[in-house]
N, C-alpha and C positions, 0 to 999 in steps of 0.2 A: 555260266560256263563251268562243266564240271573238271575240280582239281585233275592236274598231271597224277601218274602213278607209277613210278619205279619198284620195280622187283630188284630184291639186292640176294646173291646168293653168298651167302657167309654173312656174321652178323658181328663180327669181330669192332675193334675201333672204328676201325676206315669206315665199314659201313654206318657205324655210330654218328659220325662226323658229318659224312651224306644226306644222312636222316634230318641231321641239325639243320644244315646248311639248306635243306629243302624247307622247312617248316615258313622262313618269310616270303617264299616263291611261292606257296601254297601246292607243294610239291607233295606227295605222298608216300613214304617209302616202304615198303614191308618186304618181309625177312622169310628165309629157310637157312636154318642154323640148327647145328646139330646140341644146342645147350638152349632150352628156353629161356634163362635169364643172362644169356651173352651180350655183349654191352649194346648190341643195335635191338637187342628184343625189350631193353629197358628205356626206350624211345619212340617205338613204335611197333605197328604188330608184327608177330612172328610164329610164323608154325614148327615146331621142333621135330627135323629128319632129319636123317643122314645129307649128307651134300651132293650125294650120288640118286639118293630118293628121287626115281623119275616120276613116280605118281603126286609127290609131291611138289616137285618143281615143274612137274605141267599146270599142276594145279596155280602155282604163282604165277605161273605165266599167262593162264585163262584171266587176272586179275587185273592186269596193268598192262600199260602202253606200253611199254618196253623193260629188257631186264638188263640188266650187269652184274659185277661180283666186286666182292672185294678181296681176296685172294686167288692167286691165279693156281694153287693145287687143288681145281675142283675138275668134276669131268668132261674131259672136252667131245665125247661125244654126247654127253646130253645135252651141253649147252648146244651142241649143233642142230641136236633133235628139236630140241621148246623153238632153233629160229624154224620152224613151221607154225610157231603158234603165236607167236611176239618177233619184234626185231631185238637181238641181243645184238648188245658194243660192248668191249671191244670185240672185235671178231672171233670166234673160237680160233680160226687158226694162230693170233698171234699167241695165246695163252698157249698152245700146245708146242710155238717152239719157246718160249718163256720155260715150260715144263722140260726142257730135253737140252743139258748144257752143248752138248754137241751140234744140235740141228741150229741153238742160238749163235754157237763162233761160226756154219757154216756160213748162217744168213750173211753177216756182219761181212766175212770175206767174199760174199758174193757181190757186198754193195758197196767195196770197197774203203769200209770200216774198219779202220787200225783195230788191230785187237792182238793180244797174247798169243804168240804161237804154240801150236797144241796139237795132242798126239790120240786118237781113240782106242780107249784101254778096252780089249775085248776080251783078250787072254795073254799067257804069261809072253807070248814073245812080244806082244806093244809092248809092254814095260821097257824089255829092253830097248826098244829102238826107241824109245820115248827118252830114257838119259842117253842113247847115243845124239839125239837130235837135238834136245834141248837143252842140254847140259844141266847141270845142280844150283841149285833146289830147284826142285818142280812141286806144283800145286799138284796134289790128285783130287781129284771132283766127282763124286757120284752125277751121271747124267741126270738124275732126275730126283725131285723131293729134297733138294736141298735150299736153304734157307738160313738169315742169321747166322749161316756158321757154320749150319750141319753139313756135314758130310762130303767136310773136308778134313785133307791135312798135308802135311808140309815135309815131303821127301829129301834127304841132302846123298842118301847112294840106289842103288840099285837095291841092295837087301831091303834098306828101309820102305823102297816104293812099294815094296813085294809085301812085306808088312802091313803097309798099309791096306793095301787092296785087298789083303785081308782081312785088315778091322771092319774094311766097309763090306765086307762080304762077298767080296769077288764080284759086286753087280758090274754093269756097265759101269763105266766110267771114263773121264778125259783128263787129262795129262796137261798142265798149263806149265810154258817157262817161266822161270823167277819172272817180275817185272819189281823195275828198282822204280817207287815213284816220288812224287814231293809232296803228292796231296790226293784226297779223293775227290771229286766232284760229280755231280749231277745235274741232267737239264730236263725238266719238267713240262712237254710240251700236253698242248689242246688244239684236238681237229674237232670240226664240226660238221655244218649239213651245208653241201655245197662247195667241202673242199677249203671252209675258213679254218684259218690257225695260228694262235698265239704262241708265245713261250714266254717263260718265267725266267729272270734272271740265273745265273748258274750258282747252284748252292753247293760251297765246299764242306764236307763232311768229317768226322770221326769216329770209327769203329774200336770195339774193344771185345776180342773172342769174336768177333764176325757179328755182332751187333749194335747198328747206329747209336750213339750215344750224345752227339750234338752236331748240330750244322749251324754254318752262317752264311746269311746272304744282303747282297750279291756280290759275289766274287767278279772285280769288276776288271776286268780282262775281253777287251772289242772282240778282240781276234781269235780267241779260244770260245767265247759265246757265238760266234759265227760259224765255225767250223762244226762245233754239236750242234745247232740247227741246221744247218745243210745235213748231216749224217741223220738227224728224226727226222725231217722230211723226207728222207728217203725209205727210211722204214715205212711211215704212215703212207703212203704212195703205195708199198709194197702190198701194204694189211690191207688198203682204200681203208684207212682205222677212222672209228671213232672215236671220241671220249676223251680220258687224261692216259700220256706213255711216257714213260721215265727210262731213262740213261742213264746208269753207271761209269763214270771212267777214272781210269788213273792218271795222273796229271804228271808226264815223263818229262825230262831233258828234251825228249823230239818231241813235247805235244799231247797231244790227249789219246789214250788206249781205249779201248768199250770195253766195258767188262760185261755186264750183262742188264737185261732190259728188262722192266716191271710193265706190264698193260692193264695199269690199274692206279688209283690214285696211290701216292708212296709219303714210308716216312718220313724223307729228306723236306717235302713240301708243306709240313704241319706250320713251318711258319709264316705260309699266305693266310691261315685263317685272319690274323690281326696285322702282318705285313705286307698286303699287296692288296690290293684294288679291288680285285675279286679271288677269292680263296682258290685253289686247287678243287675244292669238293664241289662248289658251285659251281663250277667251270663244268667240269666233268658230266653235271648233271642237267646244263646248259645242253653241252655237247650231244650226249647219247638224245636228249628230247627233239634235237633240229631248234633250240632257239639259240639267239644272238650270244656268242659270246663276249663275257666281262675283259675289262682291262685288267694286264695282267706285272702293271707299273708298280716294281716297289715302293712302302711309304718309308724311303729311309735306309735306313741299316737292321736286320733282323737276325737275333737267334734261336735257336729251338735245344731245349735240351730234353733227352727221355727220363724217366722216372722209373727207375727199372728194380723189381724185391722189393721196394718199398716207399711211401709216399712224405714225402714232409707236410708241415703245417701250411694249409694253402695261407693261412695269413702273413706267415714269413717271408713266401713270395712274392707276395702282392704287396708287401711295404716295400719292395724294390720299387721306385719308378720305373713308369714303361713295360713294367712285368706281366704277365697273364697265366692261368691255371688249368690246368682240365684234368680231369680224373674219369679214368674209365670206368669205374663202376666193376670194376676185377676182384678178386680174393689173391690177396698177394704172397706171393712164392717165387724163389729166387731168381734171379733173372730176366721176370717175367714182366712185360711192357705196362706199370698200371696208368701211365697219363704221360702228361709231358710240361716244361712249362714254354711260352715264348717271351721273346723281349726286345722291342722297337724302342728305334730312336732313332731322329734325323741325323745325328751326329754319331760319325763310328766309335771314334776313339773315345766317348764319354759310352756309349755301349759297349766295349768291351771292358771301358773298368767298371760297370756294372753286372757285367756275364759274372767276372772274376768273384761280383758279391753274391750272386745267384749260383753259382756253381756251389760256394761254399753251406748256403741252406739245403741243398738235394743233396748235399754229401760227398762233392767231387772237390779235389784240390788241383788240378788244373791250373 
């Protein structure tokens, strides 16, 4: 029987990781990445174009049973185009309201998913009506290409909205109210062929500048894990999706917000590779093929922390018990994602005073 073969478009970690997680399935993955030595090109093959390259990514398409991405700012009408030639997961349409922060809070209030009330900045007179309605501070958000952080910021009057929407250059944009929360979290669900689907414990997060810098899971709460799988069930219903979709929320006084949706493996879930049953990237790649999905049962208590500008001594971390390593293979510059570490244990409270010893080898005082 000849090997599976996945087309991965972006060749970034995520797809790195895919590639890994394929190699004991006898999974096959190959790349279109605009860097030929991007960390999924230094794992498996990779042709170097642009992300939009359609003769390129027809061509990965001509090669393998199916394709997917590992970030969702790629093109969605060519991903629409290659499904004439391959089946693509997750669906282009969920990636294009992924890509449009306004089409994503429509979704959300059409499927009756709490989220941030929000105002669409077209020109100057939204602004105003956007602090009439919302009152202060208001987020402003470029609708589109924003990520980790970009292309936001944080209004407290009218002037300063005006300001702002001018730093981001007058593009589109949506208007979010404060939301006061207590924590971030996220639910990492897997649909398959037939309509199966798991989910992943809920992993609470922490950001710094708008990007993740640790989580821990399972945040163990029946009632709030219940409520975010009812709300991704509804989405994946909406997409008929495939594959791994992630949930952002804020974690309010009333309960849980949605802030915005990943349709793609994510980094809150880096610590299934070594914490859960079956990984988030096996899953995912499970899913998009039509085979069985893994169990998606914590082993334990897990955290993840990112490695961001700069890498420490993988031996320092691994003389943590229960510790793990990875290194993407990156040229480091500041801010920049180059690996992560994780760290399991049965026992929470003996894991978190070990986070506390791990936190301090990556550099974080925490």
């Amino acid at each position: 029987m000849s090997a599976a073969r996945v087309g991965i478009v972006g060749a970034g970690q995520l797809g790195r990781m895919m590639a890994l997680a394929g190699y004991p399935l006898g999974i096959e993955c190959r790349f279109v990445d605009r860097e030929a030595r991007s960390p999924g090109g230094q794992v498996a093959p990779l042709r170097a174009a642009p992300l939009d390259d359609r003769d390129a990514l027809a061509a990965l398409a001509r090669e393998v049973d199916v394709l997917t991405f590992d970030i969702e700012n790629v093109a969605v009408d060519a991903l629409t185009e290659l499904a004439d030639i391959v089946p693509v997961y997750p669906p282009p349409r969920s990636v294009a309201i992924a890509q449009d922060r306004l089409a994503e809070k429509q979704l959300f209030q059409s499927l009756s998913i709490p989220t941030a009330p929000f105002v669409a900045i077209d020109g100057v007179a939204d602004l105003a009506r956007a602090g009439e309605e919302l009152g202060w501070p208001v987020v402003l958000k470029a609708r589109r290409l924003g990520y980790d952080g970009r292309g936001q910021r944080i209004a407290r009057s009218r002037d300063a909205l005006l300001a702002a929407w001018d730093d981001l250059g007058r593009v589109p944009a949506i208007a979010e109210g404060w939301v006061t929360f207590e924590s971030e979290l996220s639910l990492i669900a897997v649909r398959g062929a037939e309509n199966a689907q798991v989910y992943y414990p809920l992993t609470e997060n922490k950001h710094r500048d708008g990007i993740l810098i640790e989580s821990l899971a399972p945040h163990e709460n029946p009632a709030l894990q219940k409520s975010a799988a009812r709300w991704l069930d509804r989405l994946m219903r909406e997409f008929d999706y495939r594959g791994v979709l992630t949930v952002e929320f804020f974690l309010t006084q009333g309960g849980l917000v949605a802030n915005e949706i990943a349709p793609r493996v994510h980094n809150s879930g880096h610590w299934t590779i070594e914490g859960a049953e079956t990984s988030q990237f096996e899953n995912h790649l499970r899913a998009i093929l039509g085979w069985p999905l893994g169990e998606t049962t914590s082993r334990g208590h897990a955290a993840m922390l990112n490695l961001l500008g700069a890498l420490p001594a993988a031996t320092q971390v691994l003389a943590i018990p229960g510790a793990h390593f990875h290194a993407y293979g990156k040229e480091p510059r500041p801010a920049r994602k180059l690996g992560h570490c994780t760290l399991v244990d049965v026992r929470r409270d003996r894991l978190l005073t070990r986070l506390q010893a791990l936190r301090s080898v990556v550099g974080r005082a925490d």
